[in-house]
C-alpha positions as CSV (number, residue, x, y, z in Angstrom):
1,X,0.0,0.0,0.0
2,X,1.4,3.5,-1.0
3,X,0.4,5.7,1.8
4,X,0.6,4.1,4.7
5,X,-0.7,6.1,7.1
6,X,-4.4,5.0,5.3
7,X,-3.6,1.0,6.2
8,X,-6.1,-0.9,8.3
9,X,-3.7,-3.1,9.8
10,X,-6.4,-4.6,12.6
11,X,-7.7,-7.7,12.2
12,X,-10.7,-7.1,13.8
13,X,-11.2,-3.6,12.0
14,X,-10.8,-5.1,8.8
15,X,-13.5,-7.6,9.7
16,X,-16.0,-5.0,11.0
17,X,-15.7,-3.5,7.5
18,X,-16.5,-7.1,6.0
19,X,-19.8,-7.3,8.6
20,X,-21.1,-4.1,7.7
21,X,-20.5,-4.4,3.9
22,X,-23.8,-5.3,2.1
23,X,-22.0,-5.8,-1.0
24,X,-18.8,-8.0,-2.0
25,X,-17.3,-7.0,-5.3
26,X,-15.9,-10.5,-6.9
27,X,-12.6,-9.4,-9.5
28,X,-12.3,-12.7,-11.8
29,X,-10.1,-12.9,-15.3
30,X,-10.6,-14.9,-18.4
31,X,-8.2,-14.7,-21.0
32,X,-6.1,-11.4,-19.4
33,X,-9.6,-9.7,-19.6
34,X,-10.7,-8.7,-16.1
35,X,-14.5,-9.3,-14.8
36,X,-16.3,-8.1,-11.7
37,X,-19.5,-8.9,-10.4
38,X,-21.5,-7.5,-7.0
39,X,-22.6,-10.3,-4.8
40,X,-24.4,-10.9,-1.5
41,X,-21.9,-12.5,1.1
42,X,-21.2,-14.6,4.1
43,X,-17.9,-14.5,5.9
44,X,-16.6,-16.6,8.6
45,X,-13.4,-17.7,9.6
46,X,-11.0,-16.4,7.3
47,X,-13.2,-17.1,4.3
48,X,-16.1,-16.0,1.6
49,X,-19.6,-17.5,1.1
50,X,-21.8,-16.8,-2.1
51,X,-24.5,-18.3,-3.8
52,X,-25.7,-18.6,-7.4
53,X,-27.8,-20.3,-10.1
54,X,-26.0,-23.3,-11.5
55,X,-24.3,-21.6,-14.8
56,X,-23.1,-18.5,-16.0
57,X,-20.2,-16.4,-16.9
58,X,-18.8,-15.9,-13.3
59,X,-18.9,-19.7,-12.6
60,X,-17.7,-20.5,-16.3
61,X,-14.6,-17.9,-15.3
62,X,-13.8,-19.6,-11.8
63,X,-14.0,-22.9,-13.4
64,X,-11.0,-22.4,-15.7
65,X,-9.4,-19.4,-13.4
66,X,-9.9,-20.2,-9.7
67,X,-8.1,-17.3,-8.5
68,X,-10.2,-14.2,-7.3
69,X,-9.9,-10.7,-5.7
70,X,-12.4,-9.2,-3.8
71,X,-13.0,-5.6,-2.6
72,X,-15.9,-4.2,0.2
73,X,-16.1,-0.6,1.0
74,X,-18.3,1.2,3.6
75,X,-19.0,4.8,5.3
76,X,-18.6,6.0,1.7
77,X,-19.1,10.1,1.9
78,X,-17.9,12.7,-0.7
79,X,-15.8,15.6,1.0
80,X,-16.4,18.9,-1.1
81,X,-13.9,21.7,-1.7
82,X,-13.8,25.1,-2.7
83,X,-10.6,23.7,-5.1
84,X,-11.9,20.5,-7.2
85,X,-8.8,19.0,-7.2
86,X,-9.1,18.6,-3.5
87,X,-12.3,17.2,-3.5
88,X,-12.0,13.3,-2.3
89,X,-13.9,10.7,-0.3
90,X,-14.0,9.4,2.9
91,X,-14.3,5.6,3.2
92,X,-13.2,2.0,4.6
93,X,-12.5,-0.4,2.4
94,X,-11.1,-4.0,2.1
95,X,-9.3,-5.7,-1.1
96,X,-7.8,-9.4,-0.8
97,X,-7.3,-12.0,-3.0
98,X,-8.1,-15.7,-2.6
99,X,-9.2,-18.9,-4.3
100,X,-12.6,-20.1,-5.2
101,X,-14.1,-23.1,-5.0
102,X,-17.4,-24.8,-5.3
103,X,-19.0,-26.6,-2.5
104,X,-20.8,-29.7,-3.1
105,X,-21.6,-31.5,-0.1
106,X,-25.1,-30.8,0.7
107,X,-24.7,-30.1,4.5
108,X,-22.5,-27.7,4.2
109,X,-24.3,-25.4,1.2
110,X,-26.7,-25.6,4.1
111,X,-23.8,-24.4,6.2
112,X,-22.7,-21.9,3.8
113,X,-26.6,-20.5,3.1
114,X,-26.7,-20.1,7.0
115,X,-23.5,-18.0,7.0
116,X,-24.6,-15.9,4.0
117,X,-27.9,-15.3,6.0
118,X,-26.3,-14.4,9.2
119,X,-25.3,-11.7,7.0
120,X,-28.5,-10.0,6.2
121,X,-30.6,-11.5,9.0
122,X,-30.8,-12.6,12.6
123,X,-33.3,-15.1,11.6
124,X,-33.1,-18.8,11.0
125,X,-34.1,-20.4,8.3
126,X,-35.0,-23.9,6.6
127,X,-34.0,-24.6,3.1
128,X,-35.7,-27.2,1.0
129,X,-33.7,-29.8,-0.4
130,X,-34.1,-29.5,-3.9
131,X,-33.5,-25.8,-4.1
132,X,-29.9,-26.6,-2.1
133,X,-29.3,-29.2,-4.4
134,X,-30.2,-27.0,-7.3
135,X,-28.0,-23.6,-5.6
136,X,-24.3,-23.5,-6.3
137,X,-22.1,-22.4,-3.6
138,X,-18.8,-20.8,-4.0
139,X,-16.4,-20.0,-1.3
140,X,-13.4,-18.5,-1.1
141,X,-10.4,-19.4,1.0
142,X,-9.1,-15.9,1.5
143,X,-5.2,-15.9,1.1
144,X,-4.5,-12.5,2.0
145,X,-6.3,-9.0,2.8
146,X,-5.8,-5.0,3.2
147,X,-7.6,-2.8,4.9
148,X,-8.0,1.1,3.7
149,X,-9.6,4.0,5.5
150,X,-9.3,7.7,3.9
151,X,-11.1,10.6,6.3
């Protein structure tokens, strides 16, 4: 990281960003051509929960390039000034990088849709069989994160 005096070094910091995130932005690349897609989330212990439908581009992507980035942000706030070159933004933010891979065993997509859940909702929740069996689940095994905070 460049300026350093903007690092989240805290481990639990960094992870209060990933709670409060409602959005996790998945960076993927086919063919030296980069992808991202917005995604609803779970995290816990050290790695990334998401759910799909069964095919499309994203999945196609992982399946021949496992390895992902991800990026959350929060407290996002434009600071004006009288100068525009000095206008900026306040925020928290957390990049990483990790691999993905799909889950198959059916208890734990259960475990996985509970964890993305927990994200959203104190409820629980009961899933029927066939639509786990028909959901895909990818998680990621996060190798390394950053925390940023500007403001």
């Amino acid at each position: 990281m460049q300026k350093k005096d903007k690092e989240i070094k805290d481990v639990a910091a960094i992870e209060d960003i990933l709670s409060n995130a409602s959005v996790c932005r998945l960076g993927l690349c086919e063919n030296d051509q980069p992808y991202i897609v917005p995604l609803c989330f779970g995290y816990k212990d050290n790695t990334l929960y998401f759910h799909c439908a069964g095919q499309g581009k994203k999945l196609d992507i992982i399946r021949k390039n496992n390895n992902v980035c991800f990026e959350f942000d929060i407290d996002l706030e434009l600071v004006k000034d009288e100068r525009p070159c000095n206008w900026g933004m306040k925020y928290k933010s957390v990049i990483g990088f990790g691999k993905a891979v799909f889950i198959e065993d059916i208890d734990w997509k259960r475990k996985a849709l509970d964890i993305i859940m927990q994200h959203f909702s104190e409820e629980t929740f009961e899933y029927p069989e066939q639509a786990v069996k028909n959901t895909t689940i990818v998680k990621v095994e996060i190798d390394n994160m950053t925390g940023k905070q500007s403001g």
